[in-house]
KEKE-3310 file (N, C-alpha, C; in steps of 0.2 Angstrom, whole numbers, plus 5000, padded with zeros to 4 digits):
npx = (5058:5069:5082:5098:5105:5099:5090:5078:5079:5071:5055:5042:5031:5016:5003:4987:4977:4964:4949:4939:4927:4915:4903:4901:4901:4890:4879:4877:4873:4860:4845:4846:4849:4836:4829:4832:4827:4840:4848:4857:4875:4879:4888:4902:4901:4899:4910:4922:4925:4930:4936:4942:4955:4960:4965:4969:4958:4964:4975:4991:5001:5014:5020:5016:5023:5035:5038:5037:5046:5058:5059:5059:5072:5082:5078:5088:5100:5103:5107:5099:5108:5114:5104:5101:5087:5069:5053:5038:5022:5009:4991:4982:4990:4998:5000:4995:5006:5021:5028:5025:5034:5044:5043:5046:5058:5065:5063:5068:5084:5087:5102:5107:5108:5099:5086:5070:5054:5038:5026:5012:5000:4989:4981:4995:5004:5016:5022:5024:5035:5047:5051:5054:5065:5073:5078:5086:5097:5102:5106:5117:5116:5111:5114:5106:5089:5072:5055:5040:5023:5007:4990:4974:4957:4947:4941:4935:4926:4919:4910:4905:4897:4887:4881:4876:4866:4860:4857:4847:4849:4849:4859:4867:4873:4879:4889:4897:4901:4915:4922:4920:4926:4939:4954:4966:4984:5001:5017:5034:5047:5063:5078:5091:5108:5116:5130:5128:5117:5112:5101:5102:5088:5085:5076:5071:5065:5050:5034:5024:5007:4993:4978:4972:4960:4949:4949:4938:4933:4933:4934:4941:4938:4936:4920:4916:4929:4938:4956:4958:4946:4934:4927:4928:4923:4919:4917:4914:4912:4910:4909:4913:4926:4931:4930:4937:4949:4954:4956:4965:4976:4977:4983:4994:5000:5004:5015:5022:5028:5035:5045:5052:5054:5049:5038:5023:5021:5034:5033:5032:5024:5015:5009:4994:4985:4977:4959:4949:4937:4930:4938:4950:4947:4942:4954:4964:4959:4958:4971:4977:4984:4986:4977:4984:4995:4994:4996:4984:4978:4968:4956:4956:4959:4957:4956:4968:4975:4988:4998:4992:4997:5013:5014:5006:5016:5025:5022:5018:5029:5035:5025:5030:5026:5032:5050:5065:5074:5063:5053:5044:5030:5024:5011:5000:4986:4980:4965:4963:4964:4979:4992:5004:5018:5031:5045:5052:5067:5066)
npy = (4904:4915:4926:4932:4946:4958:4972:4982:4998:5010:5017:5026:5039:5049:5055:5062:5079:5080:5074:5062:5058:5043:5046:5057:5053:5045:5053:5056:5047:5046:5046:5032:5027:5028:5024:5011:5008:5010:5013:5028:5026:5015:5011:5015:5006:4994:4992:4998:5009:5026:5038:5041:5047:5059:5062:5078:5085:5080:5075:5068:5053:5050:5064:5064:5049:5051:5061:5053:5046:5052:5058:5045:5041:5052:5049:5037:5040:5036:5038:5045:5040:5030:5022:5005:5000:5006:5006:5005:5003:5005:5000:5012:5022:5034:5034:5025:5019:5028:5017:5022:5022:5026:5042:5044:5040:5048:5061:5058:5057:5047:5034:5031:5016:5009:4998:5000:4999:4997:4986:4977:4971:4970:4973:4968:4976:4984:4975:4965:4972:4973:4961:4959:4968:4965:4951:4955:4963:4951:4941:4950:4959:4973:4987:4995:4998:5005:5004:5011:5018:5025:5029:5034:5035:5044:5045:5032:5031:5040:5037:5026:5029:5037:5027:5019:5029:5029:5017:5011:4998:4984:4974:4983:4990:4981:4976:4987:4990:4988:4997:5010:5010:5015:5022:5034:5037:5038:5030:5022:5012:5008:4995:4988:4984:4974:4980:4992:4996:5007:5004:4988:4982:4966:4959:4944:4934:4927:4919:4914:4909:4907:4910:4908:4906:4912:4921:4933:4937:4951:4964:4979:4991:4996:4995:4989:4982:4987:4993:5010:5016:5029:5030:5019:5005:4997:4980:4969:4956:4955:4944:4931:4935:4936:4924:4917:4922:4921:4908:4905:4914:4906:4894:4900:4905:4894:4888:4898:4901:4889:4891:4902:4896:4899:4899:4905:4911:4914:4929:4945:4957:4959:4965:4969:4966:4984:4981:4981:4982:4968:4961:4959:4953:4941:4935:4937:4931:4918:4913:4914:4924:4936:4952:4960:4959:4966:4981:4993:5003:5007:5012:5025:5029:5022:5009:5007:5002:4997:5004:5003:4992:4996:5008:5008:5001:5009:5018:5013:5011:5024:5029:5019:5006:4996:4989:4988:4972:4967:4953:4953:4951:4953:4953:4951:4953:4951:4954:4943:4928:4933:4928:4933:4933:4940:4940:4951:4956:4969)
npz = (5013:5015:5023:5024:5026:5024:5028:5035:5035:5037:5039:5031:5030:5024:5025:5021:5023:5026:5034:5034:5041:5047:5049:5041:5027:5029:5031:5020:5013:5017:5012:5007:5019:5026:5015:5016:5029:5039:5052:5059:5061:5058:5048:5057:5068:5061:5055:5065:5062:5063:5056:5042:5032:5016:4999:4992:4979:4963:4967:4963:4963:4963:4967:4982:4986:4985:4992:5004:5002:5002:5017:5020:5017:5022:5036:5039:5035:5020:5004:4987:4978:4983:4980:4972:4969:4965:4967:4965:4972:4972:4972:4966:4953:4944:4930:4916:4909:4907:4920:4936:4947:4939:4935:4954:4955:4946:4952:4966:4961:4960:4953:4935:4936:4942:4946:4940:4942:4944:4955:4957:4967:4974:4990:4996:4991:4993:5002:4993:4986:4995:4997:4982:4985:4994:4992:4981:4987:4994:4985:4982:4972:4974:4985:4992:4992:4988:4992:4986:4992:4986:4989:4984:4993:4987:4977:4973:4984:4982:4970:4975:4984:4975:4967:4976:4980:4969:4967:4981:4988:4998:4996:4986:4995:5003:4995:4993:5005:5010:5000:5007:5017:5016:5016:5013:5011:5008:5005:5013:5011:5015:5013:5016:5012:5026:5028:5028:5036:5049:5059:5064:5059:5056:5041:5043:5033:5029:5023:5008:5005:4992:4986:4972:4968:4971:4967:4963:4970:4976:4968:4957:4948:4930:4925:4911:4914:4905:4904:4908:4905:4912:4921:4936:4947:4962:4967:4982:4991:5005:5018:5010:5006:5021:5026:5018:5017:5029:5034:5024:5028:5041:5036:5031:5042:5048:5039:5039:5055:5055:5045:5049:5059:5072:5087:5091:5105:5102:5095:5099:5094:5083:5067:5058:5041:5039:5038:5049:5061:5063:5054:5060:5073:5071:5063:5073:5082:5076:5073:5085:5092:5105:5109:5114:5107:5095:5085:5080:5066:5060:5065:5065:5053:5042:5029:5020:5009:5000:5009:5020:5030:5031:5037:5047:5055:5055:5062:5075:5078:5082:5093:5103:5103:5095:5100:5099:5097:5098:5090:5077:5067:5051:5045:5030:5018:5001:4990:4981:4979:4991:5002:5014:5024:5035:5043:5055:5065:5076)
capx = (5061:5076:5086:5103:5109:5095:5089:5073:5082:5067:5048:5041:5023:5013:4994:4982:4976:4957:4948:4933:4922:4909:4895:4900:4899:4882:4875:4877:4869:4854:4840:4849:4848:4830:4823:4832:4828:4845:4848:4863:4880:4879:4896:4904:4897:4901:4919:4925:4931:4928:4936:4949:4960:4957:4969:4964:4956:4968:4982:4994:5003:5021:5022:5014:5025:5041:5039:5036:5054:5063:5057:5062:5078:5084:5079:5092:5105:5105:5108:5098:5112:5115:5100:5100:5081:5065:5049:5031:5018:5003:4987:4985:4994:4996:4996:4994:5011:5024:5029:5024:5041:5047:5043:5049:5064:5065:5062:5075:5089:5091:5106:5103:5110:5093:5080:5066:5049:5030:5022:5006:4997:4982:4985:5001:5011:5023:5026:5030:5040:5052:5054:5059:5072:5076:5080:5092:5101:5102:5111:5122:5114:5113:5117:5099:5081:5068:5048:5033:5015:5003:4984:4969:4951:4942:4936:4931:4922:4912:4909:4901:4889:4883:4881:4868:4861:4856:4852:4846:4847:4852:4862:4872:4876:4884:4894:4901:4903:4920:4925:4919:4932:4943:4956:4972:4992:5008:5021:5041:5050:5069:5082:5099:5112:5118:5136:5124:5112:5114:5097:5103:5083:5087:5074:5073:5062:5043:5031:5015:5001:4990:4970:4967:4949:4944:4951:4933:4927:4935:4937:4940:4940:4931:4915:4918:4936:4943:4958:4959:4940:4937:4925:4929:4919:4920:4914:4917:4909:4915:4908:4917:4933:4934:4930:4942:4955:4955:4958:4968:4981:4978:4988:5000:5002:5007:5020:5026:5031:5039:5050:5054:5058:5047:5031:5020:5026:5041:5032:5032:5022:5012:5006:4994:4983:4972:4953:4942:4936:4932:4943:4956:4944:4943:4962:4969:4957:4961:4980:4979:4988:4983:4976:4989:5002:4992:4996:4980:4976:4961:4950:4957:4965:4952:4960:4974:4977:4994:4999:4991:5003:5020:5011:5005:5021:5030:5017:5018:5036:5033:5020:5033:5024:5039:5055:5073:5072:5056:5053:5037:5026:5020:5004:4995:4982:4976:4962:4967:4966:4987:4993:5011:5020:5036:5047:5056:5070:5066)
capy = (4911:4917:4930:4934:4951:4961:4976:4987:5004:5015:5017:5034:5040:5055:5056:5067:5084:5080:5068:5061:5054:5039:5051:5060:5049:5041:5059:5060:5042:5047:5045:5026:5023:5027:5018:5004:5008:5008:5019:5031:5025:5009:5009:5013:4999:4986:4990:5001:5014:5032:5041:5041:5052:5057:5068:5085:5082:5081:5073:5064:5048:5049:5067:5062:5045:5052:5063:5050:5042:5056:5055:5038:5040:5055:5045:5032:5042:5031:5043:5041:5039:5022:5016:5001:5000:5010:4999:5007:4996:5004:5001:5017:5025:5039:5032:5015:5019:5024:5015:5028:5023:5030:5048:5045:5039:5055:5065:5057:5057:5039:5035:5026:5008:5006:4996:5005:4997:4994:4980:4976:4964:4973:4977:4967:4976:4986:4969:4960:4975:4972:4954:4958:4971:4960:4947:4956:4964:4943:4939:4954:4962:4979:4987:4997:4998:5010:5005:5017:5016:5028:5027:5039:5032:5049:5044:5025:5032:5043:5034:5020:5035:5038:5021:5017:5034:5024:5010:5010:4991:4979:4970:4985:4991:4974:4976:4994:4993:4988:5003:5015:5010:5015:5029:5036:5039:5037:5026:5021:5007:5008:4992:4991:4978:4976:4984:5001:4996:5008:5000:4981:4979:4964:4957:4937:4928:4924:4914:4918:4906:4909:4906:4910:4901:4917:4932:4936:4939:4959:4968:4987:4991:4998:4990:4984:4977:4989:4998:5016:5020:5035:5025:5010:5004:4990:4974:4966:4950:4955:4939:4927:4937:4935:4917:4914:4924:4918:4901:4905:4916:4903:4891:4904:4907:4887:4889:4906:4897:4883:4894:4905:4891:4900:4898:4910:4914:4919:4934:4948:4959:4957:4972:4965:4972:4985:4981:4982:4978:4963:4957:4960:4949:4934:4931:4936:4923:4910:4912:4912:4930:4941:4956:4965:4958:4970:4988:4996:5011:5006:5017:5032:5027:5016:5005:5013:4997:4993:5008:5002:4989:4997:5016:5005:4998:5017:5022:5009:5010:5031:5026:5015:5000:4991:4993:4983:4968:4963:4949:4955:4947:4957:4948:4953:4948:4954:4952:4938:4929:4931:4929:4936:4936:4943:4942:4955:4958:4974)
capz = (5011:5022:5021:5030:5025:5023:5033:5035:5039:5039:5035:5032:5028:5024:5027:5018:5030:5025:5039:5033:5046:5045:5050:5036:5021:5031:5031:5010:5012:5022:5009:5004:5024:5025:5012:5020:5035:5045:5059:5056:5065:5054:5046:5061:5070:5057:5056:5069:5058:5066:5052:5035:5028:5011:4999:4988:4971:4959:4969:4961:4967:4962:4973:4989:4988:4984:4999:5009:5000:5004:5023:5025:5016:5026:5043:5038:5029:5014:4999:4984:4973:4984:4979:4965:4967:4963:4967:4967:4973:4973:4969:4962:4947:4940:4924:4915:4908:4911:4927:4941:4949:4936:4942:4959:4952:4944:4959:4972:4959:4959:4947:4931:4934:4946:4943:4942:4939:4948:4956:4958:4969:4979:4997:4995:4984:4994:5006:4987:4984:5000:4995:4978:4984:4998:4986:4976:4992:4997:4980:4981:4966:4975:4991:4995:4988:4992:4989:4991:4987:4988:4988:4987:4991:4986:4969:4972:4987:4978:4966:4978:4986:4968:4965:4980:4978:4962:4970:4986:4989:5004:4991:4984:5000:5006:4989:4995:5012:5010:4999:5010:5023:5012:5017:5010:5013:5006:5011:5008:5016:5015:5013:5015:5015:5032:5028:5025:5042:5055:5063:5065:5061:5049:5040:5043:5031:5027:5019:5007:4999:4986:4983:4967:4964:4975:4966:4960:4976:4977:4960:4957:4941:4925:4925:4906:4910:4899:4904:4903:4907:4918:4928:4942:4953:4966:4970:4988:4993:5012:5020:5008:5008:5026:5029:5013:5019:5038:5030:5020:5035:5046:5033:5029:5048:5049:5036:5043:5060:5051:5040:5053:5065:5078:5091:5092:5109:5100:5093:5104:5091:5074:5062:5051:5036:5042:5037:5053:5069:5063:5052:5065:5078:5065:5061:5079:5086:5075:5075:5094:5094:5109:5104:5117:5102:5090:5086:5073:5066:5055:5068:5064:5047:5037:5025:5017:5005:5001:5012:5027:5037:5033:5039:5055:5061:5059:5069:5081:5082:5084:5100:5107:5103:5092:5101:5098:5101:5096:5084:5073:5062:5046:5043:5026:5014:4998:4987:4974:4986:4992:5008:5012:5031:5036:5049:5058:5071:5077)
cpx = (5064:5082:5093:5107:5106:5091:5083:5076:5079:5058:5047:5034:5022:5008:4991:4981:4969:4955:4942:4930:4915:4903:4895:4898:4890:4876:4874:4874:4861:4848:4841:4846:4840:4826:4827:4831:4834:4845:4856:4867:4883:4888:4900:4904:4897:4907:4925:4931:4928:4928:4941:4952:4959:4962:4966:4963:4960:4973:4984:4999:5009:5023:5022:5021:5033:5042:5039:5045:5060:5065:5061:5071:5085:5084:5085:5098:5110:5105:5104:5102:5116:5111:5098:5092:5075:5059:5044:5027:5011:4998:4984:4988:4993:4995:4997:5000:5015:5022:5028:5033:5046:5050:5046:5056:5067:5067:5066:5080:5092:5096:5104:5106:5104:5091:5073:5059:5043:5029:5016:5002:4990:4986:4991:5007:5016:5027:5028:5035:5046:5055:5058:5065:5077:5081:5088:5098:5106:5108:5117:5121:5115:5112:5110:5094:5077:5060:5044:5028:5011:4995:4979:4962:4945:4937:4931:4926:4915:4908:4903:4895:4884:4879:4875:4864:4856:4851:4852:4846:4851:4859:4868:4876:4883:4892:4899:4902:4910:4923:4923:4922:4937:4947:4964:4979:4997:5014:5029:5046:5059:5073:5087:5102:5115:5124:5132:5119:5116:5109:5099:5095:5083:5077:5074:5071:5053:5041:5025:5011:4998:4982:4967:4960:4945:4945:4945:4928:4929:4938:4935:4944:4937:4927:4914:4924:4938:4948:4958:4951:4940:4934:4927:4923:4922:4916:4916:4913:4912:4916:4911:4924:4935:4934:4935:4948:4959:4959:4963:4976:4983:4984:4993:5004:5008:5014:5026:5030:5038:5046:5055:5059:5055:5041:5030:5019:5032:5039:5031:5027:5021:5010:5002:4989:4979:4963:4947:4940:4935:4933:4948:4953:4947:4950:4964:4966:4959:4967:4981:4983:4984:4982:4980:4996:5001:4993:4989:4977:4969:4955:4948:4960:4962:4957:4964:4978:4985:5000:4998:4995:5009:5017:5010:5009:5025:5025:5017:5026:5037:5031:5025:5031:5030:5046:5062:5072:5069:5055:5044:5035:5024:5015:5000:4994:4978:4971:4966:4966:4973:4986:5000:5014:5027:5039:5052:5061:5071:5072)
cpy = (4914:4921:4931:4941:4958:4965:4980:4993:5008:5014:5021:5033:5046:5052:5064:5072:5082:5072:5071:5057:5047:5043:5055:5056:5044:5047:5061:5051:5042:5045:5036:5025:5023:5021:5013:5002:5007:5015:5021:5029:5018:5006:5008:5006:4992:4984:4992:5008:5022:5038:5039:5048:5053:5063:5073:5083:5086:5079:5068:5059:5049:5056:5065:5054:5047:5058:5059:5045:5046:5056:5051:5037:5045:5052:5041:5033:5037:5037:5041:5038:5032:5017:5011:4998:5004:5007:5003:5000:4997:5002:5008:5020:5032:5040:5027:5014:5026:5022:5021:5028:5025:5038:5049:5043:5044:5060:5065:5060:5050:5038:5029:5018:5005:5005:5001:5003:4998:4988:4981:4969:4967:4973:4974:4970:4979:4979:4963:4966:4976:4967:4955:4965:4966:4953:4947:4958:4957:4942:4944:4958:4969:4980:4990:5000:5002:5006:5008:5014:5023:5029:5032:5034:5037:5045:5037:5027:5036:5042:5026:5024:5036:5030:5018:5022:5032:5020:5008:5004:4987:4975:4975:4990:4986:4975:4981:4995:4993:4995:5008:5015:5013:5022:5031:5038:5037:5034:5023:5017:5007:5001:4992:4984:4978:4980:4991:5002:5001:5004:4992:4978:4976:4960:4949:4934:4929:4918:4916:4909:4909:4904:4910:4909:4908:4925:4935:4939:4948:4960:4974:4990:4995:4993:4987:4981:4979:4995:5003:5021:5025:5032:5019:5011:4997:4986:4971:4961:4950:4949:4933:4929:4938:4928:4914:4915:4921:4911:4901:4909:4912:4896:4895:4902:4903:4888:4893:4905:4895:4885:4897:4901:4895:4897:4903:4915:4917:4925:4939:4955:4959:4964:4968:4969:4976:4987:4986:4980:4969:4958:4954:4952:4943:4931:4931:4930:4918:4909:4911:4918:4933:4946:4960:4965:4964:4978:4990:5003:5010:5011:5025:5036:5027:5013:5007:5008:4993:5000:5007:5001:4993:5006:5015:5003:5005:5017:5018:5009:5018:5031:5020:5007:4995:4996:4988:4980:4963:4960:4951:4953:4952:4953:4953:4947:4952:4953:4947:4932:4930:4932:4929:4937:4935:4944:4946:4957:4963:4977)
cpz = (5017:5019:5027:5032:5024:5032:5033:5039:5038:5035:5037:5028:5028:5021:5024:5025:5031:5029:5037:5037:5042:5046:5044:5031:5025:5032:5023:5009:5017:5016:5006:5013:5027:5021:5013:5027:5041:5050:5058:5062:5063:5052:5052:5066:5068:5056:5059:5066:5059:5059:5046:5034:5020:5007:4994:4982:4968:4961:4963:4966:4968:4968:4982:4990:4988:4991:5006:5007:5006:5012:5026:5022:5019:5035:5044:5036:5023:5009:4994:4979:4976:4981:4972:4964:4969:4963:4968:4967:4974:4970:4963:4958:4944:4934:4922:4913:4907:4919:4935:4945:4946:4937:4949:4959:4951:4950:4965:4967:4959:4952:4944:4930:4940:4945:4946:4938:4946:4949:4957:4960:4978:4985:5000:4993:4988:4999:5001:4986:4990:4999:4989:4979:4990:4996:4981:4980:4995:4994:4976:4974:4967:4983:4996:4990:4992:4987:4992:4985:4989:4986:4988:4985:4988:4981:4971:4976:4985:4973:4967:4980:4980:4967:4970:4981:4972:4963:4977:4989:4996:4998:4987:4989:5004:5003:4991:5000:5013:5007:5004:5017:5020:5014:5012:5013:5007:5013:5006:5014:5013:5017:5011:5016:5021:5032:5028:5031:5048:5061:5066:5064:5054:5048:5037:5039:5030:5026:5013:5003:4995:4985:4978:4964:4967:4971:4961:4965:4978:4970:4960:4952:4936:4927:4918:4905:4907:4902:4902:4904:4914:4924:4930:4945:4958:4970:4975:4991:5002:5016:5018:5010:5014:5031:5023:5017:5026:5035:5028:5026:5038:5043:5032:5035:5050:5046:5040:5046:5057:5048:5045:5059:5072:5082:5093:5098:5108:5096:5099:5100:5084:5072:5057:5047:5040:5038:5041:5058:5066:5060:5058:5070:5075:5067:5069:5082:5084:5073:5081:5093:5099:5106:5106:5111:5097:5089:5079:5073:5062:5057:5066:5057:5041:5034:5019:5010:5004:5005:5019:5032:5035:5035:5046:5057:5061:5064:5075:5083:5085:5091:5104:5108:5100:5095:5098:5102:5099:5091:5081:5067:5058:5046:5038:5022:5011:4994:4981:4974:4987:4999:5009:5022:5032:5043:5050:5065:5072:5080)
residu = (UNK:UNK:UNK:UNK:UNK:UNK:UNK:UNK:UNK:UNK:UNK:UNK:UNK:UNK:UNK:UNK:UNK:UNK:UNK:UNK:UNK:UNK:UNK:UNK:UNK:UNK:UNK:UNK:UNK:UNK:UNK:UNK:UNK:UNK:UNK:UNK:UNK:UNK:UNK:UNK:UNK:UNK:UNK:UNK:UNK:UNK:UNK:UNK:UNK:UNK:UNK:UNK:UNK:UNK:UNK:UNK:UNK:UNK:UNK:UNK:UNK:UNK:UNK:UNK:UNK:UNK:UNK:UNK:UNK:UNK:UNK:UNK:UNK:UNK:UNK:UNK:UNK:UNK:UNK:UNK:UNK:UNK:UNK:UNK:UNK:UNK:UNK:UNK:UNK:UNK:UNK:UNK:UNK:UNK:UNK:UNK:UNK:UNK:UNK:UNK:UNK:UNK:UNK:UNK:UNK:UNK:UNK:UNK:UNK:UNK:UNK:UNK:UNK:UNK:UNK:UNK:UNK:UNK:UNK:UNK:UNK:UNK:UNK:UNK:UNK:UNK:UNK:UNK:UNK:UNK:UNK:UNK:UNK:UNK:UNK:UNK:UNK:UNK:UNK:UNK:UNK:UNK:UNK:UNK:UNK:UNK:UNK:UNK:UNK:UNK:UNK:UNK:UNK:UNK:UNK:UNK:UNK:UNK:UNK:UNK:UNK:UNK:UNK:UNK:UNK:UNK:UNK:UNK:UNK:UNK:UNK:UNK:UNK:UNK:UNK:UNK:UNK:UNK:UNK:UNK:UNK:UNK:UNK:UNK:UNK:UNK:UNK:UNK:UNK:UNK:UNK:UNK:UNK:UNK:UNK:UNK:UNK:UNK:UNK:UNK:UNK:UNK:UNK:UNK:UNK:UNK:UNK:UNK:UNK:UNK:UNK:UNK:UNK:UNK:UNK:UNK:UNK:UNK:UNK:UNK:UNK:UNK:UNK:UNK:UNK:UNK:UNK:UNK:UNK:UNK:UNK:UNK:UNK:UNK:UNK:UNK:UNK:UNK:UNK:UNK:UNK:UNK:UNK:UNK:UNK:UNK:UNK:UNK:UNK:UNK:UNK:UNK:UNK:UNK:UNK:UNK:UNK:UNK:UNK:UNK:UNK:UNK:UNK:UNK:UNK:UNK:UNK:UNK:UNK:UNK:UNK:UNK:UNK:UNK:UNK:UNK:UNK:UNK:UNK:UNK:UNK:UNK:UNK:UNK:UNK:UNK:UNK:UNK:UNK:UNK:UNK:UNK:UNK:UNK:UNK:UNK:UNK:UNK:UNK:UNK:UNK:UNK:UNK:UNK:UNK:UNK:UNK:UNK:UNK:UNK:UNK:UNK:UNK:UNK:UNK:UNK:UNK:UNK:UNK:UNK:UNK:UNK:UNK:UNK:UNK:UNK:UNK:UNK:UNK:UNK:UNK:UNK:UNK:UNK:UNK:UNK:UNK:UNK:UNK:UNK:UNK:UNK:UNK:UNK:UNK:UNK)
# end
């Protein structure tokens, strides 16, 4: 997967105002920590996540991510009346139809010969929604695309506190520890054909795998399966989903090179999902990447889903961490199992 004409001419973000701490939510578990006897500081300490971000009840998703459009499409000065495509990718929706990118569609002024749909592929989706405008930019279909996602973890989190408030068990904690990493933002990644680049930061190519035998190991959902219920909850096998995944990276990573025609010396900086301390530990070890390669917010972030990595690398190009120049590794992977990485000439 290789591209020649394709650009990433901006990523933008908006973050909720509300900073929810692990001591918080481990203070609305005190009676679940007791009767299992843990000692308060637990979460923290399992996955290096100090706090999240979380937005106001009642937000909706098409605002927060269209602000986050507008953002990236003013950084860039791309117009929306350039743009031939319209790509949400969150998890999240505002509703099960129409297409939420519909709305933001709406919102920019994007003109009517854009394509204008959702994707959906867990903590993947905005890094499938680059490929496929990247794709169309490739084959001259259209000259720039914009995708955003935007996520809120209020609900599911609340949702998991009730849940072992229920059931105070070693067993249904395991199950929910992963959602309660869970933080929230808005995110909008901007591509251009090169004749519309003022950045030169073209986007080179990829690889992704697929282990589907695994996609029962993280489900968040109704618990009858039935779209449209008011209740979800989530199931997280974290232990599986991070000796699958690692595997399953570690193969991508191989390809990745191959595709790229690089060595891992030839990366001068990766951004990859943001999970947790030791998600992070895991992959980078067994890639062989330095963790000096790594920029993350996960500590001060939590897990922002398919909002996470392209939020982490504005941020890290903000902080001075990605400058021109630099060749960088997108590294994601979502529940399903998918694995999806990207390279960039920053």
């Amino acid at each position: 997967m290789r591209w020649s004409r394709v650009h990433v001419e901006a990523i933008a973000y908006e973050l909720p105002p509300e900073r929810v701490r692990s001591t918080d939510l481990e203070a609305r578990l005190a009676s679940v920590y007791e009767t299992l006897r843990l000692q308060p500081g637990q979460l923290e300490a399992l996955t290096g996540i100090r706090e999240r971000r979380m937005w106001p009840p009642g937000t909706r998703m098409a605002p927060v991510a269209t602000a986050a459009a507008r953002k990236a499409l003013a950084a860039c000065g791309v117009e929306a009346r350039d743009l031939g495509a319209v790509i949400y990718a969150g998890v999240c929706k505002d509703d099960l139809e129409p297409a939420t990118a519909c709305a933001v569609a709406a919102a920019l002024g994007a003109p009517p010969d854009a394509w204008v749909f959702d994707v959906a592929n867990a903590c993947l989706g905005v890094m499938n929604g680059m490929v496929e405008i990247a794709n169309r930019i490739e084959l001259g279909q259209i000259r720039a695309g914009v995708v955003v996602a935007a996520e809120s973890s209020r609900h599911i989190v609340e949702e998991s506190i009730a849940r072992l408030q229920r059931d105070p068990t070693l067993d249904a904690l395991k199950s929910c520890l992963a959602t309660l990493t869970g933080g929230s933002g808005a995110v909008a990644v901007v591509l251009t054909d090169a004749a519309l680049s003022r950045t030169g930061r073209r986007l080179l190519g990829g690889a992704a795998l697929s282990a589907p035998e695994h996609h029962r190991l993280c489900v968040w959902g109704p618990p009858t399966g039935l779209l449209g219920e008011r209740a979800n909850v989530a199931n997280t096998d974290a232990a599986a989903i991070l000796t699958h995944g690692v595997d399953l990276g570690r193969r991508t990573w191989a390809r990745f090179l191959e595709e790229l025609r690089w060595t891992p010396d030839d990366l001068d900086r990766v951004i990859c999902h943001q999970v947790g301390g030791g998600n992070r530990r895991a992959i980078l070890g067994t890639l062989g990447i330095p963790e000096s390669k790594d920029f993350s917010t996960f500590p001060t972030l939590g897990n922002m889903g398919t909002v996470a990595l392209p939020a982490t690398a504005a941020i890290a190009e903000q902080a001075g961490f990605l400058a021109p120049g630099h060749r960088v590794g997108f590294l994601g992977i979502g529940s399903g199992l998918n694995c999806l990485m990207l390279g960039v000439q920053w």
